[in-house]
C-alpha positions as CSV (number, residue, x, y, z in Angstrom):
1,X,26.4,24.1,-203.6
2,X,29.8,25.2,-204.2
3,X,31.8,26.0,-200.8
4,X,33.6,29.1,-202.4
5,X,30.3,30.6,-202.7
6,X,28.7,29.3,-200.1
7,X,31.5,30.9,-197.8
8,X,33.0,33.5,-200.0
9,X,33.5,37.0,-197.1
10,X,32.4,35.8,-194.5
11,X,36.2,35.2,-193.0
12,X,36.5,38.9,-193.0
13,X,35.4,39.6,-189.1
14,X,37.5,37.7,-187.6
15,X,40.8,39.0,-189.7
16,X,39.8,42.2,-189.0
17,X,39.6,41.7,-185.8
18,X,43.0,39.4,-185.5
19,X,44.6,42.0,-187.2
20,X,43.4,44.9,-185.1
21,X,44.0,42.6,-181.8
22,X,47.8,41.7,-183.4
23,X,48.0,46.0,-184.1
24,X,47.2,47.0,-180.7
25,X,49.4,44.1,-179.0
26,X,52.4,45.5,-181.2
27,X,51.8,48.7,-180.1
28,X,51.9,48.2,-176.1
29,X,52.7,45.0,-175.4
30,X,55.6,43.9,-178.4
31,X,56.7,41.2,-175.6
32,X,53.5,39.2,-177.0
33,X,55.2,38.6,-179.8
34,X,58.5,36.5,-178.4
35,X,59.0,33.2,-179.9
36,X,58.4,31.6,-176.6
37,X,55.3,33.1,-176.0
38,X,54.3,33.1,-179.7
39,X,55.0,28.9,-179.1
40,X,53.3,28.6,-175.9
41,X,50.1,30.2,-177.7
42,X,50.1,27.7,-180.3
43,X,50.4,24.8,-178.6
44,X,47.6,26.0,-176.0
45,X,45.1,26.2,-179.1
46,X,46.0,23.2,-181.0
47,X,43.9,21.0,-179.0
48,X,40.9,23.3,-179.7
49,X,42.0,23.8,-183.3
50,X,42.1,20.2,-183.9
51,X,38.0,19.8,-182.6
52,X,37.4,23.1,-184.2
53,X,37.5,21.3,-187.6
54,X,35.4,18.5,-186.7
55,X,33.1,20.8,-185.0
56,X,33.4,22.9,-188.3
57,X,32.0,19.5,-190.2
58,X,29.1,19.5,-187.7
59,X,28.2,22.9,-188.0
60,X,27.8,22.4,-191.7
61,X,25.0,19.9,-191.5
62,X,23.3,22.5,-189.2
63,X,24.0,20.5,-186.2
64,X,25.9,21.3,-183.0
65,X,28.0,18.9,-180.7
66,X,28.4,20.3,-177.1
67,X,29.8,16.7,-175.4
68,X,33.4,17.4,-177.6
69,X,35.0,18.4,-174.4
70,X,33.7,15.3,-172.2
71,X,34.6,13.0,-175.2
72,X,38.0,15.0,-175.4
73,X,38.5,14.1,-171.2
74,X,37.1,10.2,-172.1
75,X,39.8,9.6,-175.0
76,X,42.7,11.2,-172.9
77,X,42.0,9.2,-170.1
78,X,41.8,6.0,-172.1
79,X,45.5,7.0,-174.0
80,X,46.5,7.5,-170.2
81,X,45.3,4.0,-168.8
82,X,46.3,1.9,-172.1
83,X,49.9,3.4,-172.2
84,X,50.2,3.0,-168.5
85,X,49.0,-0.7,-168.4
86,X,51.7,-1.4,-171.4
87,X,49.8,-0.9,-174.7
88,X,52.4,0.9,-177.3
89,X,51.7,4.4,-177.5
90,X,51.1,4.6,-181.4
91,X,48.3,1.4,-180.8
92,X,47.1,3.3,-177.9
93,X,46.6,6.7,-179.5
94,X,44.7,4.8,-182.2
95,X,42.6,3.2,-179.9
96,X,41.7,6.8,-178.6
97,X,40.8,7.9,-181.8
98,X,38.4,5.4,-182.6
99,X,37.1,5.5,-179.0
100,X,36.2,9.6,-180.1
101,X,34.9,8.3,-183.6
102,X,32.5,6.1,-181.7
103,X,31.6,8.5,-179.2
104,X,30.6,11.0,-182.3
105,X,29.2,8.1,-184.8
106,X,26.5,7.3,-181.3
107,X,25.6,11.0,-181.4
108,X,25.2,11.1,-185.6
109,X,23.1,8.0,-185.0
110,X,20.7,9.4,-182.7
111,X,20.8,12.6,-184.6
112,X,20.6,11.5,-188.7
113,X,19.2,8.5,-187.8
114,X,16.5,9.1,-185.3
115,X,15.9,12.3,-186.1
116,X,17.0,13.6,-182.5
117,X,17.7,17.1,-182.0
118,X,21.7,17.6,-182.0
119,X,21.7,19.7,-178.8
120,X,19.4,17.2,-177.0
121,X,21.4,14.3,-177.8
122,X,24.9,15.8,-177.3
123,X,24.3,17.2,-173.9
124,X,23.2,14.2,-172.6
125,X,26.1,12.8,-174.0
126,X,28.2,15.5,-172.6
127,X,26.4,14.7,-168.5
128,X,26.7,11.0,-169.4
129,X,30.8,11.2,-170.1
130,X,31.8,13.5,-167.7
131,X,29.6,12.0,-164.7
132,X,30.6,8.8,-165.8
133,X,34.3,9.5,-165.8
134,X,34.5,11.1,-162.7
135,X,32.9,8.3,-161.5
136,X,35.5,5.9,-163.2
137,X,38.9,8.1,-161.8
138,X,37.2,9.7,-158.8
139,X,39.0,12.2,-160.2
140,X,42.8,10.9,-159.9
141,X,45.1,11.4,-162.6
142,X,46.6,8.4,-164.7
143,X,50.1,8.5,-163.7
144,X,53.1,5.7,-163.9
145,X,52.9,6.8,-167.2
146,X,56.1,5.0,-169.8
147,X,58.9,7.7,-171.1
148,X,57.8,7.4,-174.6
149,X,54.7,8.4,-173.6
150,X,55.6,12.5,-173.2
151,X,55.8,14.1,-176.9
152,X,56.0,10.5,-178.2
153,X,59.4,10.0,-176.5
154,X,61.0,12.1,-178.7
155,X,61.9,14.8,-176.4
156,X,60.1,18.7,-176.6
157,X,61.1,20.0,-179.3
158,X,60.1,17.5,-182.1
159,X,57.4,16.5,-179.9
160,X,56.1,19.9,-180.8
161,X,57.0,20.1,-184.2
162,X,55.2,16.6,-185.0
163,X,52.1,17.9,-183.3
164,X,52.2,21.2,-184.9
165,X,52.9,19.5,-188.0
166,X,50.0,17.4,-187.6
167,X,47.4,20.3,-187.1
168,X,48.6,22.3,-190.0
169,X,48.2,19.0,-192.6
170,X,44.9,18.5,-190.8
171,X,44.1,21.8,-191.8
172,X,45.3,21.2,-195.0
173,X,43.8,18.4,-195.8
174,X,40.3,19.7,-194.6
175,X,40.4,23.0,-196.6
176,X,41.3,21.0,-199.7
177,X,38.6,18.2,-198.8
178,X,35.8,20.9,-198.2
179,X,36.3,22.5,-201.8
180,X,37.5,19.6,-203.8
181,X,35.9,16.0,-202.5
182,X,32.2,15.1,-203.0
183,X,32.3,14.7,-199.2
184,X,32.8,18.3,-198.7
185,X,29.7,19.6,-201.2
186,X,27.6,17.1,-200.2
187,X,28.4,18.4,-196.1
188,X,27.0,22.0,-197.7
189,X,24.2,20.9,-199.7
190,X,22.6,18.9,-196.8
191,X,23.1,21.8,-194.0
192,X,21.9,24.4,-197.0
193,X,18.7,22.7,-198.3
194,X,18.3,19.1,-197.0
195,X,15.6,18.1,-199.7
196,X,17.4,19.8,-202.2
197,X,20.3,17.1,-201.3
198,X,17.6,14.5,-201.2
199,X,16.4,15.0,-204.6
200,X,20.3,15.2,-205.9
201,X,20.6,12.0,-204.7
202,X,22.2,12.4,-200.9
203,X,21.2,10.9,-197.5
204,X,21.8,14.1,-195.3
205,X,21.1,11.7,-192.5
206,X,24.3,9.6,-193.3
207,X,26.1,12.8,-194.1
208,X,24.9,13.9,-190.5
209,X,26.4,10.8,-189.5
210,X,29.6,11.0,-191.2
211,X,30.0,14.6,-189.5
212,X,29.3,13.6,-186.1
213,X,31.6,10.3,-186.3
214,X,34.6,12.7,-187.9
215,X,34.4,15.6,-185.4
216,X,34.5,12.1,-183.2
217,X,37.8,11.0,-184.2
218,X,39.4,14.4,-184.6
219,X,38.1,14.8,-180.6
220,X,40.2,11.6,-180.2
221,X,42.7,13.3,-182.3
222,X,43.5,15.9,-180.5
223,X,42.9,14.5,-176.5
224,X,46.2,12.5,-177.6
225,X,48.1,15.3,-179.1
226,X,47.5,16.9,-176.2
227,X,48.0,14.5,-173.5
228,X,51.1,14.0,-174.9
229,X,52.6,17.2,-173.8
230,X,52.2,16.0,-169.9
231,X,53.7,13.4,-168.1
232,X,50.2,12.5,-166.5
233,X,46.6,12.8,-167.8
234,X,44.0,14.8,-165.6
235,X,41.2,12.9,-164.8
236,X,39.0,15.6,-165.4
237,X,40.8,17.4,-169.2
238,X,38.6,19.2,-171.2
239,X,36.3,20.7,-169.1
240,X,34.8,23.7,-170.8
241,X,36.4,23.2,-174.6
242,X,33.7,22.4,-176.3
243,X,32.5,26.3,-175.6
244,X,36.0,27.3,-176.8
245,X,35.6,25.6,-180.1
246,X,32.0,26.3,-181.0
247,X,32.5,30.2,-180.2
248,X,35.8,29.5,-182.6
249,X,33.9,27.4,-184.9
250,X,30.8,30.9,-185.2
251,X,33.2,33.5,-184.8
252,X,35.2,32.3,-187.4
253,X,32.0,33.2,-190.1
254,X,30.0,29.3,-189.9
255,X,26.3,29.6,-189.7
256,X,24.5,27.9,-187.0
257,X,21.9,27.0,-189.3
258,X,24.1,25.4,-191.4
259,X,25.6,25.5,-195.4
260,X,28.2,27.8,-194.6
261,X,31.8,28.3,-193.1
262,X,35.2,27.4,-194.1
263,X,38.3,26.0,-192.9
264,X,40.1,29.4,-193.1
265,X,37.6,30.8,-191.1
266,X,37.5,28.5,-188.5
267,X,41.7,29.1,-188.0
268,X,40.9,32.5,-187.7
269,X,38.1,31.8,-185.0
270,X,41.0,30.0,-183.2
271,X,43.4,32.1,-183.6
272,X,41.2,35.1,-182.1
273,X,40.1,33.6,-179.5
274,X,43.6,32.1,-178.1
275,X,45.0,35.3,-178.4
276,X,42.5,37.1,-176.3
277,X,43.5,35.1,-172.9
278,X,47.0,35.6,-173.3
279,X,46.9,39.3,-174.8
280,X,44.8,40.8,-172.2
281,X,47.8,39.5,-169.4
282,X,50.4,41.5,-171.5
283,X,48.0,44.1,-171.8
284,X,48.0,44.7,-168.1
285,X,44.4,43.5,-167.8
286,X,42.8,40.8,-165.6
287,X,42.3,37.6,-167.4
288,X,38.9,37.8,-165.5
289,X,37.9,39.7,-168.5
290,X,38.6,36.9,-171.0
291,X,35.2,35.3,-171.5
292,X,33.5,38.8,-171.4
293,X,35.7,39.6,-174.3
294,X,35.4,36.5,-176.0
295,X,31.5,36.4,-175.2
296,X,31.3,40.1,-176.7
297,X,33.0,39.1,-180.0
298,X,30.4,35.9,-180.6
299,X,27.4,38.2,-180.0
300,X,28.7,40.3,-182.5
301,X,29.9,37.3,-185.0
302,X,26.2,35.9,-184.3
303,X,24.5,39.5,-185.0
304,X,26.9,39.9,-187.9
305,X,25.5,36.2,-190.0
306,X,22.2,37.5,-189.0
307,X,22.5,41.2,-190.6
308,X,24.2,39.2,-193.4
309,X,21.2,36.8,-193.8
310,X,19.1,39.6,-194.1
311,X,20.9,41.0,-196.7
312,X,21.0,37.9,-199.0
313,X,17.3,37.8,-198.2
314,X,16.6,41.1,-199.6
315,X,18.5,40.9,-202.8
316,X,17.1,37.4,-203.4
């Protein structure tokens, strides 16, 4: 299955709604739109951008991952201790990464290989991580941490701009992966008909894998982009992202069943969602509100695929 068609529209909710969010912004609160503010936003969501792709990957196969945000607090911690104890930042920040890709390559295993159900397996994962690193920090933060630990030790401003820079190739490189690479239409054929990919010659089960252990690393990924920013790591980060980047993830047009979404779609999820917080404080409103909003616009995303199921279903 071809990911243009597979996808083709279904980014238009959530740039409608960006756009009609950016609109009424303008209109009474222009001040959202400072550079400063317009930076801080950015590097809020890149963390949850950075998952949001993995999770994207996930999503495809027609699985979920909910333990992203306890893997996210795991890698973090482990950047925070190995830099502190005198491991080089770069080695450590690798060793992050492949501590997420494990993480995520234990959840494709129980998943495509055992046949376990995603959200079974992930949320144990999720108790599991969390319980055990609270139990591991007792929820101190790593501190004592070296100076070319904070943005690399290259100061704010090209700290930022490398981890920017970072997200916007990995976002690259994904959109031109998902529409180009055999990786990418075999991730679509398996979440759209898994014997169909069967009989074409895939193993959706090692594709569910390869999903799992990639939403993995980037996890790792982005727990050291973002530790980065800090001079100490929390021992308790990530608390409550993996809801951020699955609503991101179905808002931005994937189906939960799997076989469709797109990279595009998913930056637009992000970019919707980030906003909200921040745009309802210039607005005058009380961020109380945010996850109401945010919880309105993925009912509507979710009755929107389902409408839109419907529809191909009746034309079939």
């Amino acid at each position: 299955m071809r990911a243009s068609g597979a996808t083709a529209g279904r980014e238009r909710p959530a740039a409608l709604a960006l756009l009609g969010l950016l609109a009424l912004l303008a209109l009474l609160a222009p001040g959202f739109f400072s550079p400063a503010n317009l930076r801080d936003v950015v590097m809020q969501n890149v963390a949850v951008q950075v998952i949001a792709i993995g999770m994207l990957l996930v999503v495809l196969t027609g699985q979920i991952d909910v333990s992203v945000g306890a893997s996210f607090g795991v890698c973090a911690v482990a950047l925070g201790v190995l830099a502190r104890d005198g491991v080089p930042v770069p080695l450590a920040a690798s060793l992050a990464v492949l501590l997420g890709a494990t993480l995520g390559l234990t959840n494709g295993v129980l998943v495509g290989g055992l046949g376990l159900p995603s959200i079974v397996v992930s949320l144990a994962m999720l108790v599991v991580l969390r319980d055990g690193l609270r139990w591991a920090t007792e929820g101190a933060w790593v501190r004592d941490l070296p100076a070319a630990f904070q943005w690399f030790g290259l100061g704010q401003s090209a700290g930022e701009g490398v981890i920017i820079g970072a997200a916007l190739i990995l976002i690259a490189l994904a959109g031109w992966g998902l529409r180009h690479l055999a990786a990418g239409r075999a991730l679509y054929a398996s979440g759209s008909d898994p014997e169909s990919a069967r009989l074409a010659g895939l193993s959706p089960s090692l594709v569910t894998m390869g999903a799992f252990a990639a939403c993995g690393g980037l996890t790792g990924l982005a727990a050291v982009l973002n530790a980065v920013r800090f001079g100490e790591v929390p021992g308790a980060s990530g608390a409550g992202l993996e809801l951020k980047v699955i609503a991101a993830v179905i808002v931005g047009g994937a189906a939960v069943t799997g076989g469709r979404g797109s990279t595009l779609g998913t930056v637009l999820g992000v970019a919707l969602l980030g906003a909200i917080g921040t745009g309802l404080t210039f607005l005058g409103v009380s961020a109380y509100w945010e996850h109401a909003v945010q919880g309105t616009i993925i009912l509507a995303a979710i009755l929107s695929e389902r409408a839109a199921s419907r529809a191909v279903r009746a034309h079939a």
